[in-house]
FIMI-642086 format. One record per residue: residue in one letter; x, y, z of N, C-alpha, C in turn. Coordinates in steps of 0.1 Angstrom, whole numbers, plus 5000, padded with zeros to 4 digits. Layout:
<drendos>
 mardren  n_X  n_Y  n_Z ca_X ca_Y ca_Z  c_X  c_Y  c_Z
       a    X    Y    Z    X    Y    Z    X    Y    Z
...
</drendos>
This chain:
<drendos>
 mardren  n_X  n_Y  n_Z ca_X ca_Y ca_Z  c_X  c_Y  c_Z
       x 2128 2590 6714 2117 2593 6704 2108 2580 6702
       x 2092 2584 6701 2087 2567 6699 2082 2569 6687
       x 2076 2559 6685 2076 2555 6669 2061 2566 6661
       x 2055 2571 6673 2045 2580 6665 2049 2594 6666
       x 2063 2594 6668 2072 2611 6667 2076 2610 6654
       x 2083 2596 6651 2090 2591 6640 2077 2596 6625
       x 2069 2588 6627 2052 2588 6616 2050 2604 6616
       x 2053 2612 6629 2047 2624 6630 2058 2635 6616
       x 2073 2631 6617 2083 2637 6611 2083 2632 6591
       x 2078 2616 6596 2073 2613 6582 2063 2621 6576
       x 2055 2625 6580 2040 2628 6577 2043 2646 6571
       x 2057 2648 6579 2054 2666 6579 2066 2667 6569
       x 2072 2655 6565 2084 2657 6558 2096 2666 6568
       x 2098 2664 6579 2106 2669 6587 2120 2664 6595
       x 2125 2652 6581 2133 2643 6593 2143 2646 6594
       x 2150 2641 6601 2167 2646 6608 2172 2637 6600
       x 2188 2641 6603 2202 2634 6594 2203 2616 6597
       x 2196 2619 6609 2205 2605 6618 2197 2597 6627
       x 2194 2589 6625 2187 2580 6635 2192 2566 6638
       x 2187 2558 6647 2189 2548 6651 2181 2539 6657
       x 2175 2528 6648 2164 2517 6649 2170 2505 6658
       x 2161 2508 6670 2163 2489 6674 2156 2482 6683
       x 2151 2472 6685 2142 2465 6687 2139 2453 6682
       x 2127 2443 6686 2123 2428 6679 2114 2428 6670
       x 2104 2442 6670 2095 2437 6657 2101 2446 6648
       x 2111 2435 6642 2114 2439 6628 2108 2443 6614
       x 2093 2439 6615 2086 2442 6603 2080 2458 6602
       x 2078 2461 6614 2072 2473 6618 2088 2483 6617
       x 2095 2477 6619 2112 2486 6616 2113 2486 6600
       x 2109 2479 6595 2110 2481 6577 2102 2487 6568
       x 2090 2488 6580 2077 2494 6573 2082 2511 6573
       x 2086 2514 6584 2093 2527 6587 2101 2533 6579
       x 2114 2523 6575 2120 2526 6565 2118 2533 6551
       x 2109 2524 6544 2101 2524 6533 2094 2534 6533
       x 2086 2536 6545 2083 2550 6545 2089 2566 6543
       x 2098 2567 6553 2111 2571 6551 2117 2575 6538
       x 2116 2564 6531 2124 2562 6518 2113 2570 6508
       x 2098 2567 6512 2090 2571 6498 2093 2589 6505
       x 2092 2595 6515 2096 2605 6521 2104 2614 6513
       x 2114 2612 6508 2127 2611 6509 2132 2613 6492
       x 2129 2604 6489 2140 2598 6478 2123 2599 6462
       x 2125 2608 6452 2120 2603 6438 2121 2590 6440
       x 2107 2583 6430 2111 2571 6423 2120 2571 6413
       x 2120 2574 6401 2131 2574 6397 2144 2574 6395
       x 2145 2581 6409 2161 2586 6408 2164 2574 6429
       x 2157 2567 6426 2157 2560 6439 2172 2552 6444
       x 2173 2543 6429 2183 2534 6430 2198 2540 6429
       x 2202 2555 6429 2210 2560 6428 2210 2569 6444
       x 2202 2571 6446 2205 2577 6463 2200 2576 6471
       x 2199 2557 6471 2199 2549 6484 2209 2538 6482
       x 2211 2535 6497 2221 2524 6499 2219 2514 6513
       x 2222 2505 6509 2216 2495 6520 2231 2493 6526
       x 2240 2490 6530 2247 2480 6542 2242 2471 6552
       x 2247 2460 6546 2239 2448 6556 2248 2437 6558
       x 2262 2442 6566 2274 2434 6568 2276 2433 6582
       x 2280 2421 6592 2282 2423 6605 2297 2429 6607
       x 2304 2427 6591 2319 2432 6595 2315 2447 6589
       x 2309 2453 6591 2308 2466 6587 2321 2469 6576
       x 2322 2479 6565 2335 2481 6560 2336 2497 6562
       x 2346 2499 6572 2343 2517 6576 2353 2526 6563
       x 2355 2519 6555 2363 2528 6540 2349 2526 6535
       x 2340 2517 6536 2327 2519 6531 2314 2527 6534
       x 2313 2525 6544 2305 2537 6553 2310 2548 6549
       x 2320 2555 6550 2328 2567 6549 2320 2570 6531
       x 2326 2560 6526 2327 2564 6509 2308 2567 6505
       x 2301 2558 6516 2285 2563 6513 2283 2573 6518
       x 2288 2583 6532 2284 2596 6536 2292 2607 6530
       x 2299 2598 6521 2304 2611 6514 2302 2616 6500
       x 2290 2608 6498 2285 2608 6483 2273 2617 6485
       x 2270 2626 6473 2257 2638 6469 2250 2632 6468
       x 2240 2636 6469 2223 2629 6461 2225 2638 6441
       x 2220 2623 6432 2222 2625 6421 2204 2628 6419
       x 2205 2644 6411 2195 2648 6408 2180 2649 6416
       x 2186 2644 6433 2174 2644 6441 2186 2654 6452
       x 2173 2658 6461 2178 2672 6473 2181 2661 6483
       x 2179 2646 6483 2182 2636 6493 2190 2626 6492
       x 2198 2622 6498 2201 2607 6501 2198 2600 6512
       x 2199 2586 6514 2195 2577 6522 2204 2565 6520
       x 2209 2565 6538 2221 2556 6537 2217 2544 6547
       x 2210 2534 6550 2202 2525 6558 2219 2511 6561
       x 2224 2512 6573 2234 2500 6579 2225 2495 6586
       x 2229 2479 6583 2220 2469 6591 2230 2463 6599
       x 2227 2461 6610 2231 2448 6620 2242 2449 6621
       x 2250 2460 6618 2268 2459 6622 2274 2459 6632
       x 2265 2460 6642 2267 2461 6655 2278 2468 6663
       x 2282 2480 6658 2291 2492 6660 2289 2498 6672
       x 2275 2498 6674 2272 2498 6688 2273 2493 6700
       x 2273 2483 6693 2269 2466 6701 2281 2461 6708
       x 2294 2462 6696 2303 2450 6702 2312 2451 6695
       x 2316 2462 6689 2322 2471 6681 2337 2472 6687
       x 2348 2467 6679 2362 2473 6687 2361 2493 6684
       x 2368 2492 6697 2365 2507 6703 2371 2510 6697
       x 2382 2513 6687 2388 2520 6677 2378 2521 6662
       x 2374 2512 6658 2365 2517 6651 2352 2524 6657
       x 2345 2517 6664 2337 2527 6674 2336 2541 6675
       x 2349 2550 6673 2352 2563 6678 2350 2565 6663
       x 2356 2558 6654 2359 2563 6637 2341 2566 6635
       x 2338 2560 6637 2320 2558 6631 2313 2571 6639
       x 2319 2573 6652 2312 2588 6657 2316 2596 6655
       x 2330 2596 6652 2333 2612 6643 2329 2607 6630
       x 2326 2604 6625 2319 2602 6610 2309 2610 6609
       x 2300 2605 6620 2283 2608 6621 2288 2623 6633
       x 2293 2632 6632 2295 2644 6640 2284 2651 6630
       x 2291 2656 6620 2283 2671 6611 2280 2664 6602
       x 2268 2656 6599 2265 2651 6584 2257 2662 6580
       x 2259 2662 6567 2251 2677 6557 2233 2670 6561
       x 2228 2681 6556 2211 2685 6557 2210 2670 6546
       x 2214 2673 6537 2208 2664 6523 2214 2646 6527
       x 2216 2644 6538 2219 2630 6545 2208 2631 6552
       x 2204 2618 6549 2192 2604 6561 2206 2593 6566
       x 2206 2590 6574 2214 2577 6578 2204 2572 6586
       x 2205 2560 6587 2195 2550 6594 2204 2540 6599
       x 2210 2540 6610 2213 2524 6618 2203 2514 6624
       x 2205 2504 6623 2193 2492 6628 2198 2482 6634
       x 2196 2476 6647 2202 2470 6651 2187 2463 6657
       x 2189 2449 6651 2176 2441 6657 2182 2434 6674
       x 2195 2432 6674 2195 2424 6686 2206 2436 6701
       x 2201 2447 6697 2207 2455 6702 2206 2456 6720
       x 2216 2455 6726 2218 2448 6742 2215 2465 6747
       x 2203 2467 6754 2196 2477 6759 2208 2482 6771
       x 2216 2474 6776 2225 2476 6788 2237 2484 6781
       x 2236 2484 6768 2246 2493 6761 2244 2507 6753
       x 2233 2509 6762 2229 2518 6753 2242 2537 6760
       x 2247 2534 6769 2258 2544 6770 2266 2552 6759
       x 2267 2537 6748 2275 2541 6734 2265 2549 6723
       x 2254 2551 6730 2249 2563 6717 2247 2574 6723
       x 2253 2580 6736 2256 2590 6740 2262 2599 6729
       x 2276 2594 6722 2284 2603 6713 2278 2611 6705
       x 2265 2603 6700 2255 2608 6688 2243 2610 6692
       x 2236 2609 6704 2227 2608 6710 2223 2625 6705
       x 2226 2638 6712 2222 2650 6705 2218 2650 6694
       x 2223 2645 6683 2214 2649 6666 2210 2635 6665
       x 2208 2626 6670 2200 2612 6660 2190 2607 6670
       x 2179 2605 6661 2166 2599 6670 2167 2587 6668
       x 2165 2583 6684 2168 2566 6684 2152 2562 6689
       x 2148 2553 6685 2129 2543 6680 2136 2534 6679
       x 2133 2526 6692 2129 2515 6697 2113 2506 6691
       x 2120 2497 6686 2106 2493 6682 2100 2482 6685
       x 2096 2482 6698 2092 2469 6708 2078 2465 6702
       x 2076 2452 6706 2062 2441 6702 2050 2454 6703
       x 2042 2451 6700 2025 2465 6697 2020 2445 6707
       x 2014 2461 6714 2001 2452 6724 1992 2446 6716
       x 1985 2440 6727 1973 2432 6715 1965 2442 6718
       x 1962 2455 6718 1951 2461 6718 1956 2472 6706
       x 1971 2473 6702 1977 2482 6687 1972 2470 6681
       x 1978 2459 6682 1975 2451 6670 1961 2448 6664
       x 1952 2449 6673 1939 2447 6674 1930 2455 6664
       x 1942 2469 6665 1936 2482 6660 1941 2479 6644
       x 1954 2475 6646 1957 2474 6633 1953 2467 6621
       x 1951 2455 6627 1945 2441 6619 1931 2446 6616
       x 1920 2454 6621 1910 2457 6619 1909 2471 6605
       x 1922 2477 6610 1924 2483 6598 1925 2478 6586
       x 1936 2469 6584 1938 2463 6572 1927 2457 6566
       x 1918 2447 6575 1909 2444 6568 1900 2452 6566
       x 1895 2460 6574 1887 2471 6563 1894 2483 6551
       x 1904 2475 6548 1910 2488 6540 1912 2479 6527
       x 1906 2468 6529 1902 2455 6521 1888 2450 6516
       x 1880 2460 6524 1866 2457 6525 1859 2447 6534
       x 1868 2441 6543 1864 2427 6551 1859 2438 6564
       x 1849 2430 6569 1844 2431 6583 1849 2419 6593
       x 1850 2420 6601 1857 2408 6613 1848 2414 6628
       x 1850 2406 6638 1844 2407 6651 1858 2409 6658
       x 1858 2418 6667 1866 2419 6675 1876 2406 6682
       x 1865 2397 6687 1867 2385 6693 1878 2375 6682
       x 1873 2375 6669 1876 2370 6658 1894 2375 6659
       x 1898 2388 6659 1910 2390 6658 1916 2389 6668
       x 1909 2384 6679 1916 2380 6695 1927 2369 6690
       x 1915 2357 6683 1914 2348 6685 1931 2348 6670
       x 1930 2355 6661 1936 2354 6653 1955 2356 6657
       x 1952 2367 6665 1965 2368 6676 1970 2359 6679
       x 1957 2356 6694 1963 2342 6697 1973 2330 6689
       x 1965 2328 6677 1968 2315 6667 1982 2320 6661
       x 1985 2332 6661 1997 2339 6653 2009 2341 6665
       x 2006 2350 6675 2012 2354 6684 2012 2368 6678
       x 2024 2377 6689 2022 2392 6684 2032 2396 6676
       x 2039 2389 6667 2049 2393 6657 2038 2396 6646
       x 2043 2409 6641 2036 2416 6633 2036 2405 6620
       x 2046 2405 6612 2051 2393 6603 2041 2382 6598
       x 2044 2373 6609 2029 2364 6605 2017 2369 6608
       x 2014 2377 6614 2001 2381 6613 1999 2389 6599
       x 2006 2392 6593 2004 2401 6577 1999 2394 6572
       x 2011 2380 6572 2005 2367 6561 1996 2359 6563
       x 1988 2361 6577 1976 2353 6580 1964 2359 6574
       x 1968 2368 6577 1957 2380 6576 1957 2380 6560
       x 1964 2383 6551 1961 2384 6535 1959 2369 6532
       x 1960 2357 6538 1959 2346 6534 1941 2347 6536
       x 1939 2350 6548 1926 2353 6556 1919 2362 6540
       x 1921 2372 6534 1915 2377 6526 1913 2373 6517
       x 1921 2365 6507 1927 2358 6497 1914 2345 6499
       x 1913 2340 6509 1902 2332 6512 1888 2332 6510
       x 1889 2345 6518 1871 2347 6515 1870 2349 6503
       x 1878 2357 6497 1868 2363 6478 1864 2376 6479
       x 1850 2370 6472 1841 2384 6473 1839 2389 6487
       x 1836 2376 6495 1826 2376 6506 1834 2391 6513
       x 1821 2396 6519 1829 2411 6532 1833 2400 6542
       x 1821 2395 6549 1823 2389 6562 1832 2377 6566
       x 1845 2382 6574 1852 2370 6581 1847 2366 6587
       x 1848 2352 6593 1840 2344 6607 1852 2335 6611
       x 1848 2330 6622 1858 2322 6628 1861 2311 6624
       x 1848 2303 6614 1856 2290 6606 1863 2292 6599
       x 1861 2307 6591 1875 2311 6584 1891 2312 6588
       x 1889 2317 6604 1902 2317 6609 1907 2300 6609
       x 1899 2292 6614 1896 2277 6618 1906 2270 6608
       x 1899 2276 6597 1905 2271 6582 1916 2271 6574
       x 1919 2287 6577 1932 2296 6569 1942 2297 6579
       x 1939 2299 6590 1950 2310 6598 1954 2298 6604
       x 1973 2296 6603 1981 2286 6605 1985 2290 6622
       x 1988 2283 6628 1992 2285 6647 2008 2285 6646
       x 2014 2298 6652 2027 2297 6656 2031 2284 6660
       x 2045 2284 6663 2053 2276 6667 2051 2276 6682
       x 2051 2287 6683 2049 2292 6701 2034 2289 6704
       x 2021 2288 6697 2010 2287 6702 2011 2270 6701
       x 2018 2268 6695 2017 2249 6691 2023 2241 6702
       x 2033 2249 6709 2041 2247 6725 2031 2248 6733
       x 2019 2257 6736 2013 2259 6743 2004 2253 6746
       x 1997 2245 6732 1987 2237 6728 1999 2220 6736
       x 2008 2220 6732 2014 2210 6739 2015 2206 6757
       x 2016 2221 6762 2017 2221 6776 2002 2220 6782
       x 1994 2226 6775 1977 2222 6775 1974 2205 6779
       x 1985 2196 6768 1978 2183 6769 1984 2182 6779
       x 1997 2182 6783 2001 2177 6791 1996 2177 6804
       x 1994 2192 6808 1984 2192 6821 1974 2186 6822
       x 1966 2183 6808 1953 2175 6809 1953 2163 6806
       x 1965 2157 6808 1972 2141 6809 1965 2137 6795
       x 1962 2147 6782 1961 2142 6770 1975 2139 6765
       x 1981 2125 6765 1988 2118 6758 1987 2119 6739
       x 1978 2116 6738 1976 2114 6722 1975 2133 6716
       x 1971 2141 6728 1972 2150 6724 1989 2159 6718
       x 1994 2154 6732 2007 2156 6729 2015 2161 6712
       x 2011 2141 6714 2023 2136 6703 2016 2137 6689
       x 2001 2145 6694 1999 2143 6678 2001 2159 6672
       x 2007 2173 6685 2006 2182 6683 2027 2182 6674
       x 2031 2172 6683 2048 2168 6681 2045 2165 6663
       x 2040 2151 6663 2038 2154 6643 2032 2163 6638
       x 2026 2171 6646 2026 2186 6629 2033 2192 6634
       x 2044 2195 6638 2054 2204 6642 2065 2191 6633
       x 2064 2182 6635 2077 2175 6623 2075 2175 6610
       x 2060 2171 6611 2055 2170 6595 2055 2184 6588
       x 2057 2195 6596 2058 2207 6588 2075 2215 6587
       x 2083 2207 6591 2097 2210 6591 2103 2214 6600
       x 2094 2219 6611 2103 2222 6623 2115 2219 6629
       x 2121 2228 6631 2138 2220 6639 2133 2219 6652
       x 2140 2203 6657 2137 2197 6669 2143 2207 6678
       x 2153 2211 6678 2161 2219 6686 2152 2231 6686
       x 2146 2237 6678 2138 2248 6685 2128 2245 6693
       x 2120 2236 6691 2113 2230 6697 2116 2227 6711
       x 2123 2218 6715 2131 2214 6727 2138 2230 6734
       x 2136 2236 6725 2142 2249 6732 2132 2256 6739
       x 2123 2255 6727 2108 2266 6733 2100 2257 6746
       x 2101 2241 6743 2093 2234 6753 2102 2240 6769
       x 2113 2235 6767 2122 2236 6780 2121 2252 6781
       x 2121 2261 6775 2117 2272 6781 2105 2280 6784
       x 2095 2269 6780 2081 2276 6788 2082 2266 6798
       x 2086 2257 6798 2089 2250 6816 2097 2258 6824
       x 2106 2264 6819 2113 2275 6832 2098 2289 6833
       x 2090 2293 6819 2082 2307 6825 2074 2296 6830
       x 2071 2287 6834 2059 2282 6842 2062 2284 6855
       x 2075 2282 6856 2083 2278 6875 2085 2291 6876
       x 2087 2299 6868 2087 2317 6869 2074 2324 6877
       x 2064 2319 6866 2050 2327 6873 2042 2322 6881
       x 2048 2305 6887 2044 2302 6895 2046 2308 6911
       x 2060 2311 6911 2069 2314 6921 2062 2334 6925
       x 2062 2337 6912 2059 2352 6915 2045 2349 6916
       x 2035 2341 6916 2023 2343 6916 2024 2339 6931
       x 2027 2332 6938 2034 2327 6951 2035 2341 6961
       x 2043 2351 6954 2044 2367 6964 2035 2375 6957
       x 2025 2370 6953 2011 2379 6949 2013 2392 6945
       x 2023 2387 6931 2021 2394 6919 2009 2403 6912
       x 2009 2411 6908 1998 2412 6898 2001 2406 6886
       x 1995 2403 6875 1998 2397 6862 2003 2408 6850
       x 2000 2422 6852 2006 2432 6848 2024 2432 6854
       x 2025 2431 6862 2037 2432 6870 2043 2419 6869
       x 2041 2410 6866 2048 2395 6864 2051 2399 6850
       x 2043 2402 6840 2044 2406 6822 2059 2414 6824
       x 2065 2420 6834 2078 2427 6834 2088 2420 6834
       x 2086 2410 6840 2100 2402 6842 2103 2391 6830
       x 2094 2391 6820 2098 2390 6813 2106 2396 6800
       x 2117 2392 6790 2124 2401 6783 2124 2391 6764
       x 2115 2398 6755 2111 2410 6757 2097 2409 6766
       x 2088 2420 6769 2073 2416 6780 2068 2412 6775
       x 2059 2406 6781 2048 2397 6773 2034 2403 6778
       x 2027 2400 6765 2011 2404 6772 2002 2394 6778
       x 1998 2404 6787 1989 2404 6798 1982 2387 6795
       x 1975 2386 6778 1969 2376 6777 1980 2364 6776
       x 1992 2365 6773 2002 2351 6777 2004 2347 6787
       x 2005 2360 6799 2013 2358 6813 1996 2351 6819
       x 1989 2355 6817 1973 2349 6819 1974 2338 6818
       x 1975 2327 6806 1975 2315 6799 1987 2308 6807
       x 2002 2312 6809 2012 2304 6816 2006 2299 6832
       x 2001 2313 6840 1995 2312 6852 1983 2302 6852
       x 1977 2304 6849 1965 2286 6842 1972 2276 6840
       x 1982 2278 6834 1989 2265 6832 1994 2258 6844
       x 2004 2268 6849 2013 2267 6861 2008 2259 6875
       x 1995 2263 6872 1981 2256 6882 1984 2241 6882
       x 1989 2236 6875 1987 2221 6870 2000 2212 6874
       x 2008 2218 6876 2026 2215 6882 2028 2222 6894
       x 2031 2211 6902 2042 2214 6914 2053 2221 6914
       x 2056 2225 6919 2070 2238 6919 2081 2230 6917
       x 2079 2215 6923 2091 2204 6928 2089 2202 6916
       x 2086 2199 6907 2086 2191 6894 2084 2200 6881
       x 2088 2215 6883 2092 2223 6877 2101 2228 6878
       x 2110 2227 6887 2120 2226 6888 2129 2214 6886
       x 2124 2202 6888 2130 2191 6885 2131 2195 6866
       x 2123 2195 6860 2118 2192 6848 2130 2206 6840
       x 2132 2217 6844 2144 2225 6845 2159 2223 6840
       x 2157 2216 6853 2173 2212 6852 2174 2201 6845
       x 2165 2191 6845 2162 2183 6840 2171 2181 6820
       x 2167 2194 6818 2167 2201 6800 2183 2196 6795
       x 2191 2209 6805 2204 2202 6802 2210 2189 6796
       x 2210 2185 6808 2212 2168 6804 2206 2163 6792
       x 2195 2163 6788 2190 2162 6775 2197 2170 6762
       x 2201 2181 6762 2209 2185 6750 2222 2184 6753
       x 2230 2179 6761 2243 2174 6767 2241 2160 6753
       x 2229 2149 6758 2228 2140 6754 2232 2142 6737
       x 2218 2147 6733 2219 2152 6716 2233 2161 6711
       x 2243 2165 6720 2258 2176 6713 2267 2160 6714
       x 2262 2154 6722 2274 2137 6724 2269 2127 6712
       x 2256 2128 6708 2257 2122 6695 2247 2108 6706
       x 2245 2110 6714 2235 2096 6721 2223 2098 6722
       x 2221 2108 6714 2202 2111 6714 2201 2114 6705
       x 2193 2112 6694 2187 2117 6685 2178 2132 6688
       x 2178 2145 6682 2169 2152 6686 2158 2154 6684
       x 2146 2140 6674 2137 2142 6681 2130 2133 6695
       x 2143 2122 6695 2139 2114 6703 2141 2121 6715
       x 2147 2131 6721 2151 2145 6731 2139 2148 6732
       x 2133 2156 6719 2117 2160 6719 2110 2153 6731
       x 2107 2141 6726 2097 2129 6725 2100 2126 6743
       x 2112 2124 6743 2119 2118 6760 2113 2130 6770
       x 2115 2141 6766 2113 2150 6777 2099 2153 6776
       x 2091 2153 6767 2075 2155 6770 2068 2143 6776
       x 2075 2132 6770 2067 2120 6781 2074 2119 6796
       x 2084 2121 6799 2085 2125 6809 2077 2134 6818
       x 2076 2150 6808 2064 2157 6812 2048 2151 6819
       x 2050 2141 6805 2035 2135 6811 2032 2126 6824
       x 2040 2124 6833 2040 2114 6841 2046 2124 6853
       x 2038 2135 6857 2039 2146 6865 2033 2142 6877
</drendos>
């Protein structure tokens, strides 16, 4: 089922007993819900027949005691498990208890499972329940859904923006729905009265991922900007960043560099390279890595690779500080 069967069943008031959410953009999985929920459930009589679970130890005398409870004064209930990964990684004796659970749930049951980190290679185990529960997958929205979307919001705000304008807003965000909400209402919150966004507004308001701040890093480096670097490294400290993510995300856009260098090598297309990545990436990232990639030797992206280990070997032994890890492996970077 995709997620505009899902909107279609919202819309008609037509939903089934049983579903099952999973995927990385979690915001768009919540939005669903809520939807669902206004679907579903009176306000007033809300906080009596709904129920959240949001335990990795799942408690199956608990599960059990929510599907077996009535809806109080509403024709609905709604029973939403998070992240218990029953699916996932579940001992196979409880495993089996949870499918005959969910065999014959009554008409007047919603159940909702959600599993954000849910291993696609396991998807065998929703065979048992696969016949009655719709499973929506809710993978990253291209930058041409988001495009659509962000254009919505702000006109449903009264703002006008330029197409290019929300390119560029993407970019600075990346395609997690999440921060782009809060860019975007910060983005409103800014102008005022005014209708008209413009780009010094983005320039202004709209803060740059973590991941576009890595990119902005790999930028200097190719362009032997030194001061560029280290002054992209202090607003990533000065704003709280963990060094270890950092050193995580740097050392792993050095392995997608040596990635799309190598497939660009057996004359890939850039659509078909965006595959090998997990989750894909769009078109406009795999674009930006390949430019980059331009700029490094294969020998020295691979050196710079293996290189990583040894660096967090260093920092788990207590003989590197981790931002001096940071700091070691990008100047190293620099002297390519």
């Amino acid at each position: 089922m995709e997620v505009k069967d899902l909107d279609r069943q919202i819309k008609d008031k037509t939903l089934g007993t049983l579903y099952f959410f999973c995927g990385e953009e979690q915001f768009l999985m919540e939005n669903k819900i809520k939807s669902i929920k206004r679907a579903l459930l009176q306000p007033d009589f809300e906080d009596l027949n709904f129920s959240c679970l949001d335990d990795k130890k799942l408690s199956l005398a608990r599960l059990s005691e929510e599907l077996l409870s009535v809806p109080v004064m509403s024709e609905k209930r709604m029973v939403v498990v998070k992240n218990s990964g029953i699916f996932n990684n579940a001992k196979l004796a409880d495993y089996k208890k949870v499918c005959e659970m969910l065999e014959d749930l009554p008409e007047y049951l919603c159940v909702i499972f959600c599993e954000a980190g849910f291993d696609k290679k396991k998807e065998k185990n929703l065979d048992p329940i696969r016949k009655n529960c719709g499973i929506v997958k809710f993978d990253f929205l291209s930058p041409v859904q988001l495009e659509r979307w962000l254009d919505k919001m702000f006109a449903d705000k009264g703002k006008s923006i330029l197409p290019r304008d929300i390119g560029t807003i993407i970019k600075r965000c990346g395609t997690s729905m999440a921060p782009l909400f809060n860019e975007a209402n910060k983005l409103i919150s800014f102008v005022g009265e005014r209708e008209k966004i413009t780009a010094a507004d983005i320039e202004a308001v709209v803060s740059k991922s973590i991941e576009t701040r890595i990119f902005d890093v790999i930028d200097n480096i190719a362009a032997g900007h030194s001061q560029g670097v280290f002054d992209e490294l202090a607003t990533l400290r000065a704003s709280g960043e963990n060094p270890s993510t950092i050193f995580s995300l740097l050392s792993g856009r050095v392995g997608e560099l040596l990635m799309v260098k190598q497939l660009c090598f057996d004359k890939m297309s850039t659509e078909k390279i965006a595959t090998y990545f997990e989750p894909k990436r769009p078109v406009f990232v795999v674009e930006k890595l390949i430019r980059s990639s331009k700029n490094f030797s294969e020998e020295f992206l691979v050196n710079m690779t293996l290189s990583a280990p040894h660096y967090t070997a260093l920092v788990r032994s207590g003989k590197l500080d981790k931002w001096a890890a940071v700091e070691m492996y990008t100047s190293r970077m620099l002297n390519k």
